[in-house]
C-alpha positions as CSV (number, residue, x, y, z in Angstrom):
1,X,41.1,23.0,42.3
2,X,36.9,21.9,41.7
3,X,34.8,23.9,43.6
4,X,33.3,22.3,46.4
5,X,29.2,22.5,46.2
6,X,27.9,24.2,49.3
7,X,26.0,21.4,51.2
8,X,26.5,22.8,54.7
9,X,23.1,22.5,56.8
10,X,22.6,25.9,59.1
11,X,23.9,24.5,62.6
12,X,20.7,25.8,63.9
13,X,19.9,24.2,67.9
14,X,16.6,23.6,69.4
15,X,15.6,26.5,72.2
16,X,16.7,24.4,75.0
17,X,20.1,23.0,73.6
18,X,22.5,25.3,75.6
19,X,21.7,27.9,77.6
20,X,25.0,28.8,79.0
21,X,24.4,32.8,78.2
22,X,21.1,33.0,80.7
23,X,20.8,35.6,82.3
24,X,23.1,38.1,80.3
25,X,22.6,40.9,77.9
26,X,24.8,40.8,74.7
27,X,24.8,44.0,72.2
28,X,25.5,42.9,68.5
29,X,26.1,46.0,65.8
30,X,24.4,45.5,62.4
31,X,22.6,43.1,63.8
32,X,19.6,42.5,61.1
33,X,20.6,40.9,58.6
34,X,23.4,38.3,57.2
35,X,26.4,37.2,60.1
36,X,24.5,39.8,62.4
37,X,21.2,38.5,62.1
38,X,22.7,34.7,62.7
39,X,24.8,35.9,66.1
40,X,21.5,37.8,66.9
41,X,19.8,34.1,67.1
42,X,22.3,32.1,68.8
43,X,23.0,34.4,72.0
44,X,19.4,34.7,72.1
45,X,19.3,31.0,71.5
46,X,21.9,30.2,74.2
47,X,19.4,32.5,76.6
48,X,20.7,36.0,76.7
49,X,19.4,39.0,75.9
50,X,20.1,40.7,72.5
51,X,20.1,44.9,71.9
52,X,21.3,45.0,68.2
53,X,21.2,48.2,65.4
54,X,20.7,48.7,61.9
55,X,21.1,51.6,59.8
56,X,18.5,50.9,57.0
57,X,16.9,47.6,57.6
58,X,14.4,48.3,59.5
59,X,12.0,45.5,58.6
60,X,14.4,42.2,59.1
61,X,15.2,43.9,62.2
62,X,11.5,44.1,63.5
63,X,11.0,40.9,62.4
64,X,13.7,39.2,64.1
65,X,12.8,40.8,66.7
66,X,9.3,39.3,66.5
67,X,10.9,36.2,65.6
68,X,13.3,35.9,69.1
69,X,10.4,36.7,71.3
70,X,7.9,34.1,69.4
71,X,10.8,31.6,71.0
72,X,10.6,33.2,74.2
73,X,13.5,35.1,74.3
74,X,14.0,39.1,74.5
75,X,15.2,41.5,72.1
76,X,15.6,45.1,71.0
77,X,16.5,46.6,67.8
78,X,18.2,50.0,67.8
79,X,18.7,52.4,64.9
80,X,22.0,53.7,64.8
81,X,24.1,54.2,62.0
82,X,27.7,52.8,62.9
83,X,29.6,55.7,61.2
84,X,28.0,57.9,63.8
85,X,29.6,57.7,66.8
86,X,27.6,59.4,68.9
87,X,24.4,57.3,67.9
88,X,26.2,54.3,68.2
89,X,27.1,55.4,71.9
90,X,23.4,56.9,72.5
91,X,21.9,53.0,71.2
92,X,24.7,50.9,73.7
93,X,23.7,53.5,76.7
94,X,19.9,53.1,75.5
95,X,20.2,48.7,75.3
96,X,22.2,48.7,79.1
97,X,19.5,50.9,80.4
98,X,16.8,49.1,79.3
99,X,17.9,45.8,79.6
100,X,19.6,46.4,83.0
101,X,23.3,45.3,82.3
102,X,25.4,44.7,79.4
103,X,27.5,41.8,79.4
104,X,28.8,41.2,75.7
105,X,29.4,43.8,73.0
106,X,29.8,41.9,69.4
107,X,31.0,44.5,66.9
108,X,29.6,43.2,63.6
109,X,29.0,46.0,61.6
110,X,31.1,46.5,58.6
111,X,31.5,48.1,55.0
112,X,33.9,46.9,52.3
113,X,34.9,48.7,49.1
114,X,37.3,48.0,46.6
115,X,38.8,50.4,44.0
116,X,42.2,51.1,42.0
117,X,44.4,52.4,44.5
118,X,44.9,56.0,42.3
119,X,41.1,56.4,42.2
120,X,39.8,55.5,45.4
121,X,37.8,58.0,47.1
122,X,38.9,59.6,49.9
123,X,35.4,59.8,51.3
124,X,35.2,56.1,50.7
125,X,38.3,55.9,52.5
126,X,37.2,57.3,55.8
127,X,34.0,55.7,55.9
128,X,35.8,52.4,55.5
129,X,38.3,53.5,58.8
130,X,35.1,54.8,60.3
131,X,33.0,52.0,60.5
132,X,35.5,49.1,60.4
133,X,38.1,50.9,62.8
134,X,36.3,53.7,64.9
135,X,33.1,52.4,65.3
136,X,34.8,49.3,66.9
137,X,36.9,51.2,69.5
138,X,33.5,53.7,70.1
139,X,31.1,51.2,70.5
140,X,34.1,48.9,73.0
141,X,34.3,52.2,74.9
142,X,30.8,53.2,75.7
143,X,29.7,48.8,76.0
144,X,33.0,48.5,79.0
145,X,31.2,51.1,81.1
146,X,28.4,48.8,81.8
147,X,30.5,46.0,81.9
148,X,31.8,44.2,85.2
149,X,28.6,45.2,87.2
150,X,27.3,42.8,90.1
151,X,30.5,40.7,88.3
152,X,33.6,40.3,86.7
153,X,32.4,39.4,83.7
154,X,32.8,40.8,80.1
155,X,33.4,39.8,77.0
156,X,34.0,42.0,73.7
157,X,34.3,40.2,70.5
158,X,34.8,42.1,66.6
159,X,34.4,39.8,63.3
160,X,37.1,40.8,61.4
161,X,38.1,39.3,58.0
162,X,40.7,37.2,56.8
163,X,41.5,39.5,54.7
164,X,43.7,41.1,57.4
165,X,46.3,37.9,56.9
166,X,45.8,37.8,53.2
167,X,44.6,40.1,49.9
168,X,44.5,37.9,47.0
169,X,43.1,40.3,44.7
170,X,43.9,44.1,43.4
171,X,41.4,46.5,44.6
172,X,41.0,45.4,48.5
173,X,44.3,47.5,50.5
174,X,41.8,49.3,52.1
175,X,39.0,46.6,53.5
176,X,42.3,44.5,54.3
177,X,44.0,47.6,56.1
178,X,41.2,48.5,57.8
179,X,40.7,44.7,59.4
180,X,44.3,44.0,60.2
181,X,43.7,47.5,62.6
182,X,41.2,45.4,64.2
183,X,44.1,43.0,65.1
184,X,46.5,45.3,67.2
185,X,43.6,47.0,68.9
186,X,42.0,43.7,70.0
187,X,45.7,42.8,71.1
188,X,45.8,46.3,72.9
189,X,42.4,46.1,74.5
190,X,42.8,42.5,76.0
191,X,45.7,44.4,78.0
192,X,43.8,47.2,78.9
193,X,40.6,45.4,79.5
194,X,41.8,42.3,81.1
195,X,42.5,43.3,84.8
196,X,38.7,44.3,84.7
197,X,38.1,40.5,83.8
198,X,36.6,41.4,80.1
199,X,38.0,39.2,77.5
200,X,38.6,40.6,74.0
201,X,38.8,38.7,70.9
202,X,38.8,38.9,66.6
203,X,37.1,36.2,64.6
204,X,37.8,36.2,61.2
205,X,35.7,35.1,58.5
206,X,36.6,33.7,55.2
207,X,33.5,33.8,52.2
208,X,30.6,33.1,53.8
209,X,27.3,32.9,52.2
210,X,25.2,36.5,52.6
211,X,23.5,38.6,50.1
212,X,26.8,40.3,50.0
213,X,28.1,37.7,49.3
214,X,26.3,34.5,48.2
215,X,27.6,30.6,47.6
216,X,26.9,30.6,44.1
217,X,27.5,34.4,43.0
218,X,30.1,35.5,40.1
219,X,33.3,35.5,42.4
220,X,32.0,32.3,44.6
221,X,34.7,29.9,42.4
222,X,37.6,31.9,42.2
223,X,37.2,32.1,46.0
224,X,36.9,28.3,46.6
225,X,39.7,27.7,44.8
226,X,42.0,29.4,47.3
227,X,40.5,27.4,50.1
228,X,41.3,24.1,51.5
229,X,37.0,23.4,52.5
230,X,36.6,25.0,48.8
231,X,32.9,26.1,50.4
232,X,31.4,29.1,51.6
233,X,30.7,29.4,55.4
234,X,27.1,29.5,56.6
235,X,26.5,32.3,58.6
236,X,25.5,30.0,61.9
237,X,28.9,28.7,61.4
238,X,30.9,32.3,62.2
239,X,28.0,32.5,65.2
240,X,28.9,29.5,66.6
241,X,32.4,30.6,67.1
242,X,31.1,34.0,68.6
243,X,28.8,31.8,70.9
244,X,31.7,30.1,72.1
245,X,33.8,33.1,72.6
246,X,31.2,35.1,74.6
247,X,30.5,32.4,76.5
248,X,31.7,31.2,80.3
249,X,34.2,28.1,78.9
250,X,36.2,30.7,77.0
251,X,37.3,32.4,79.9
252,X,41.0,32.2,79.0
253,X,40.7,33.2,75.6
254,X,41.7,36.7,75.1
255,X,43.7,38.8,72.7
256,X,43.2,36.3,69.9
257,X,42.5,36.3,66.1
258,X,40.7,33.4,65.0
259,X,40.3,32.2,61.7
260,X,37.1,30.6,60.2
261,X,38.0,30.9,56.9
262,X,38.0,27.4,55.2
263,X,41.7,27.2,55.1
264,X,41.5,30.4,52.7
265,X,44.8,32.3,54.4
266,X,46.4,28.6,55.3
Protein backbone atom coordinates (compact mmCIF):
# COMPACT_ATOMS: atom_id res chain seq x y z
CA UNK A 1 0.00 0.00 0.00
CA UNK A 2 1.18 4.01 -1.36
CA UNK A 3 1.45 6.19 1.38
CA UNK A 4 -1.17 8.63 1.60
CA UNK A 5 0.45 12.40 1.50
CA UNK A 6 -0.57 14.23 4.71
CA UNK A 7 -3.00 17.05 3.46
CA UNK A 8 -5.04 17.21 6.66
CA UNK A 9 -5.75 21.07 7.47
CA UNK A 10 -5.48 21.62 11.61
CA UNK A 11 -9.32 21.64 12.56
CA UNK A 12 -8.60 24.80 14.31
CA UNK A 13 -12.28 26.92 15.27
CA UNK A 14 -12.71 30.57 15.58
CA UNK A 15 -12.99 31.76 19.51
CA UNK A 16 -16.64 31.85 19.41
CA UNK A 17 -17.42 28.49 17.62
CA UNK A 18 -18.40 26.31 20.68
CA UNK A 19 -18.28 27.20 24.01
CA UNK A 20 -19.84 24.36 25.59
CA UNK A 21 -16.86 23.99 28.39
CA UNK A 22 -17.55 27.83 29.87
CA UNK A 23 -17.27 28.08 32.91
CA UNK A 24 -15.12 24.95 33.85
CA UNK A 25 -11.50 24.38 34.69
CA UNK A 26 -9.84 21.37 32.83
CA UNK A 27 -6.14 20.21 34.01
CA UNK A 28 -4.06 18.73 30.97
CA UNK A 29 -0.49 16.86 31.91
CA UNK A 30 2.36 17.65 29.52
CA UNK A 31 0.48 20.12 28.33
CA UNK A 32 3.22 22.35 26.21
CA UNK A 33 3.94 21.00 23.52
CA UNK A 34 2.64 18.32 20.58
CA UNK A 35 -1.11 16.51 21.48
CA UNK A 36 -0.80 18.49 24.89
CA UNK A 37 -0.27 21.75 23.57
CA UNK A 38 -3.38 21.08 20.84
CA UNK A 39 -5.93 19.87 23.85
CA UNK A 40 -4.47 22.91 25.79
CA UNK A 41 -6.12 25.12 22.88
CA UNK A 42 -9.30 23.53 22.30
CA UNK A 43 -10.76 23.43 26.00
CA UNK A 44 -9.54 26.84 26.23
CA UNK A 45 -11.13 27.34 22.87
CA UNK A 46 -14.45 25.77 23.83
CA UNK A 47 -14.19 28.35 27.06
CA UNK A 48 -12.72 26.64 30.03
CA UNK A 49 -10.04 27.17 31.94
CA UNK A 50 -6.70 25.30 31.35
CA UNK A 51 -3.87 24.45 34.41
CA UNK A 52 -1.39 22.23 32.45
CA UNK A 53 2.56 21.06 33.45
CA UNK A 54 5.73 20.54 31.69
CA UNK A 55 8.80 19.07 32.86
CA UNK A 56 11.33 20.87 30.65
CA UNK A 57 9.55 23.15 28.24
CA UNK A 58 9.28 25.87 29.91
CA UNK A 59 9.19 28.39 27.01
CA UNK A 60 6.25 26.78 24.62
CA UNK A 61 4.52 26.57 27.88
CA UNK A 62 4.77 30.39 28.71
CA UNK A 63 4.03 31.11 25.46
CA UNK A 64 0.96 29.30 25.08
CA UNK A 65 0.13 30.55 27.86
CA UNK A 66 0.58 34.10 26.43
CA UNK A 67 -1.04 32.82 23.49
CA UNK A 68 -4.62 31.56 25.32
CA UNK A 69 -4.99 34.83 27.14
CA UNK A 70 -4.15 37.02 23.91
CA UNK A 71 -7.66 35.16 22.87
CA UNK A 72 -9.14 35.96 26.02
CA UNK A 73 -9.13 32.94 27.69
CA UNK A 74 -7.20 31.90 31.08
CA UNK A 75 -4.37 29.63 31.68
CA UNK A 76 -1.74 28.42 33.95
CA UNK A 77 1.38 26.47 33.33
CA UNK A 78 2.68 24.29 36.16
CA UNK A 79 6.15 22.65 36.44
CA UNK A 80 5.86 19.29 37.57
CA UNK A 81 7.60 16.38 36.40
CA UNK A 82 5.00 13.52 35.83
CA UNK A 83 7.32 10.76 37.35
CA UNK A 84 7.12 12.62 40.53
CA UNK A 85 4.14 11.90 42.18
CA UNK A 86 4.09 14.12 44.74
CA UNK A 87 4.75 17.19 42.35
CA UNK A 88 2.27 16.07 40.08
CA UNK A 89 -0.22 16.04 43.18
CA UNK A 90 1.25 19.51 44.61
CA UNK A 91 0.58 21.18 40.67
CA UNK A 92 -3.34 19.58 40.49
CA UNK A 93 -3.90 20.90 44.34
CA UNK A 94 -2.07 24.28 43.19
CA UNK A 95 -4.44 24.68 39.53
CA UNK A 96 -7.99 23.82 41.81
CA UNK A 97 -6.89 26.37 44.28
CA UNK A 98 -6.13 28.91 42.06
CA UNK A 99 -8.60 28.46 39.55
CA UNK A 100 -11.43 27.71 42.03
CA UNK A 101 -12.70 24.18 40.89
CA UNK A 102 -11.50 21.45 38.77
CA UNK A 103 -13.75 19.94 36.50
CA UNK A 104 -11.63 17.85 33.91
CA UNK A 105 -8.33 16.04 34.40
CA UNK A 106 -6.72 15.06 30.82
CA UNK A 107 -3.75 12.82 31.52
CA UNK A 108 -1.52 13.47 28.47
CA UNK A 109 1.80 12.97 29.56
CA UNK A 110 3.71 10.09 28.28
CA UNK A 111 7.20 8.48 27.54
CA UNK A 112 7.86 5.67 25.06
CA UNK A 113 10.98 3.55 24.71
CA UNK A 114 11.80 0.67 22.72
CA UNK A 115 14.68 -1.81 23.27
CA UNK A 116 15.52 -5.65 22.78
CA UNK A 117 13.61 -7.34 25.34
CA UNK A 118 17.14 -8.94 26.94
CA UNK A 119 18.67 -5.52 27.16
CA UNK A 120 16.11 -3.16 28.28
CA UNK A 121 16.90 -1.25 31.21
CA UNK A 122 15.21 -1.79 34.23
CA UNK A 123 15.40 1.87 35.01
CA UNK A 124 13.77 2.52 31.67
CA UNK A 125 11.33 0.14 32.65
CA UNK A 126 9.94 1.75 35.67
CA UNK A 127 10.00 5.10 34.33
CA UNK A 128 7.88 3.85 31.44
CA UNK A 129 5.16 2.23 34.34
CA UNK A 130 5.73 5.40 36.23
CA UNK A 131 4.73 7.95 33.96
CA UNK A 132 2.33 5.98 31.61
CA UNK A 133 0.68 3.90 34.51
CA UNK A 134 1.29 5.71 37.99
CA UNK A 135 1.25 9.02 37.09
CA UNK A 136 -2.26 8.38 35.50
CA UNK A 137 -3.85 6.82 38.61
CA UNK A 138 -1.88 9.83 40.96
CA UNK A 139 -2.83 12.59 39.05
CA UNK A 140 -6.94 10.82 38.77
CA UNK A 141 -6.69 10.62 42.51
CA UNK A 142 -5.57 13.97 43.67
CA UNK A 143 -7.87 15.78 40.27
CA UNK A 144 -11.42 13.54 41.81
CA UNK A 145 -11.02 15.42 45.15
CA UNK A 146 -11.90 18.62 43.59
CA UNK A 147 -14.24 17.06 41.43
CA UNK A 148 -18.25 17.08 41.89
CA UNK A 149 -18.22 20.50 43.79
CA UNK A 150 -21.30 22.91 43.47
CA UNK A 151 -22.10 19.77 40.84
CA UNK A 152 -22.06 16.43 39.69
CA UNK A 153 -19.88 16.86 37.13
CA UNK A 154 -16.44 15.32 36.21
CA UNK A 155 -14.89 14.07 33.58
CA UNK A 156 -11.31 12.22 33.53
CA UNK A 157 -9.95 11.34 30.19
CA UNK A 158 -6.00 9.48 29.50
CA UNK A 159 -4.68 9.37 25.75
CA UNK A 160 -3.52 6.09 25.52
CA UNK A 161 -2.04 4.44 22.35
CA UNK A 162 -3.16 1.99 20.03
CA UNK A 163 -0.44 0.29 20.66
CA UNK A 164 -2.36 -1.33 23.56
CA UNK A 165 -4.61 -3.41 20.83
CA UNK A 166 -1.66 -3.93 18.46
CA UNK A 167 2.53 -4.04 18.45
CA UNK A 168 3.60 -4.35 14.96
CA UNK A 169 7.17 -4.08 15.56
CA UNK A 170 9.98 -5.75 17.93
CA UNK A 171 11.19 -3.47 20.54
CA UNK A 172 7.70 -1.81 21.83
CA UNK A 173 6.28 -4.81 24.81
CA UNK A 174 6.89 -2.23 27.16
CA UNK A 175 5.14 1.20 25.65
CA UNK A 176 2.36 -1.33 24.49
CA UNK A 177 2.14 -2.97 28.17
CA UNK A 178 2.30 -0.04 29.76
CA UNK A 179 -0.95 1.56 27.63
CA UNK A 180 -3.07 -1.54 27.59
CA UNK A 181 -2.81 -0.93 31.76
CA UNK A 182 -4.36 2.21 30.97
CA UNK A 183 -7.33 0.12 29.57
CA UNK A 184 -8.42 -1.91 32.80
CA UNK A 185 -7.83 0.95 35.08
CA UNK A 186 -10.06 3.36 32.96
CA UNK A 187 -12.56 0.27 32.96
CA UNK A 188 -12.07 0.10 36.84
CA UNK A 189 -12.31 3.82 37.53
CA UNK A 190 -15.58 4.41 35.50
CA UNK A 191 -16.98 1.86 38.27
CA UNK A 192 -15.52 3.53 41.03
CA UNK A 193 -15.97 7.03 39.84
CA UNK A 194 -19.30 6.79 38.24
CA UNK A 195 -21.80 7.00 41.25
CA UNK A 196 -19.98 10.39 41.86
CA UNK A 197 -21.17 11.28 38.28
CA UNK A 198 -17.37 11.58 36.82
CA UNK A 199 -17.06 9.96 33.54
CA UNK A 200 -13.74 8.20 32.65
CA UNK A 201 -12.48 7.47 29.37
CA UNK A 202 -9.10 6.27 27.05
CA UNK A 203 -8.57 7.75 23.60
CA UNK A 204 -6.16 6.15 21.67
CA UNK A 205 -3.99 7.61 19.09
CA UNK A 206 -2.59 6.02 16.07
CA UNK A 207 0.77 8.13 14.40
CA UNK A 208 0.08 11.46 14.58
CA UNK A 209 2.25 14.16 13.47
CA UNK A 210 4.66 15.71 16.53
CA UNK A 211 8.28 16.30 16.73
CA UNK A 212 8.24 12.88 18.12
CA UNK A 213 6.88 11.82 15.73
CA UNK A 214 6.51 13.79 12.37
CA UNK A 215 4.42 12.98 8.87
CA UNK A 216 7.32 12.75 6.86
CA UNK A 217 10.05 11.24 9.36
CA UNK A 218 12.07 7.75 8.65
CA UNK A 219 9.33 5.37 9.99
CA UNK A 220 6.30 7.76 8.66
CA UNK A 221 5.78 4.97 5.55
CA UNK A 222 6.08 1.80 7.14
CA UNK A 223 3.42 3.21 9.41
CA UNK A 224 0.94 4.28 6.74
CA UNK A 225 1.14 1.27 5.27
CA UNK A 226 -0.64 -0.55 8.17
CA UNK A 227 -3.42 2.02 8.10
CA UNK A 228 -6.58 2.17 6.26
CA UNK A 229 -6.28 6.59 6.16
CA UNK A 230 -2.49 5.69 5.24
CA UNK A 231 -1.89 9.49 7.05
CA UNK A 232 -0.69 10.76 10.16
CA UNK A 233 -3.22 12.39 12.51
CA UNK A 234 -2.96 16.12 13.27
CA UNK A 235 -2.76 16.75 16.63
CA UNK A 236 -6.19 18.97 16.68
CA UNK A 237 -7.65 15.84 15.35
CA UNK A 238 -6.93 13.63 18.83
CA UNK A 239 -8.17 17.09 20.66
CA UNK A 240 -11.20 17.18 19.12
CA UNK A 241 -12.10 13.83 20.34
CA UNK A 242 -10.96 14.90 23.96
CA UNK A 243 -13.19 18.03 23.49
CA UNK A 244 -15.98 15.87 22.78
CA UNK A 245 -15.34 13.52 25.65
CA UNK A 246 -14.97 16.24 28.30
CA UNK A 247 -17.66 17.84 27.20
CA UNK A 248 -21.61 17.89 28.49
CA UNK A 249 -23.09 15.72 25.18
CA UNK A 250 -20.86 12.84 26.29
CA UNK A 251 -22.46 12.36 29.37
CA UNK A 252 -23.07 8.58 28.82
CA UNK A 253 -19.77 7.79 27.65
CA UNK A 254 -17.78 6.19 30.24
CA UNK A 255 -15.43 3.28 30.60
CA UNK A 256 -14.48 3.34 26.86
CA UNK A 257 -11.34 3.01 24.75
CA UNK A 258 -11.51 4.82 21.67
CA UNK A 259 -9.62 4.52 18.72
CA UNK A 260 -8.27 7.45 16.50
CA UNK A 261 -5.88 5.68 14.79
CA UNK A 262 -6.54 5.77 11.01
CA UNK A 263 -7.73 2.22 10.92
CA UNK A 264 -4.05 1.30 12.09
CA UNK A 265 -5.33 -1.71 14.69
CA UNK A 266 -8.54 -2.39 12.27
Amino acid sequence: MSSVPDTSAPTTLPASASRLLAGKVAFVTGGARGIGAAIVQRLARDGAAVAFTYSSSEAPAQTLVAVIEAAGGKALALRADSADAAALTQAIDTAARTLGRLDILVNNAGVAVAGEIDSFALADFDHTLNVNVRAVFVATQAAVRHMGQGGAYGRVITIGSTNSDRVPWAGFSVYGMSKAAIVGLTKGLARDLGPRGITVNNVQPGPVNTDMNPADGPLASNMHGMMALGRHAHPDEIAGMVAYLAGPESGMVTGASLLIDGGFAA
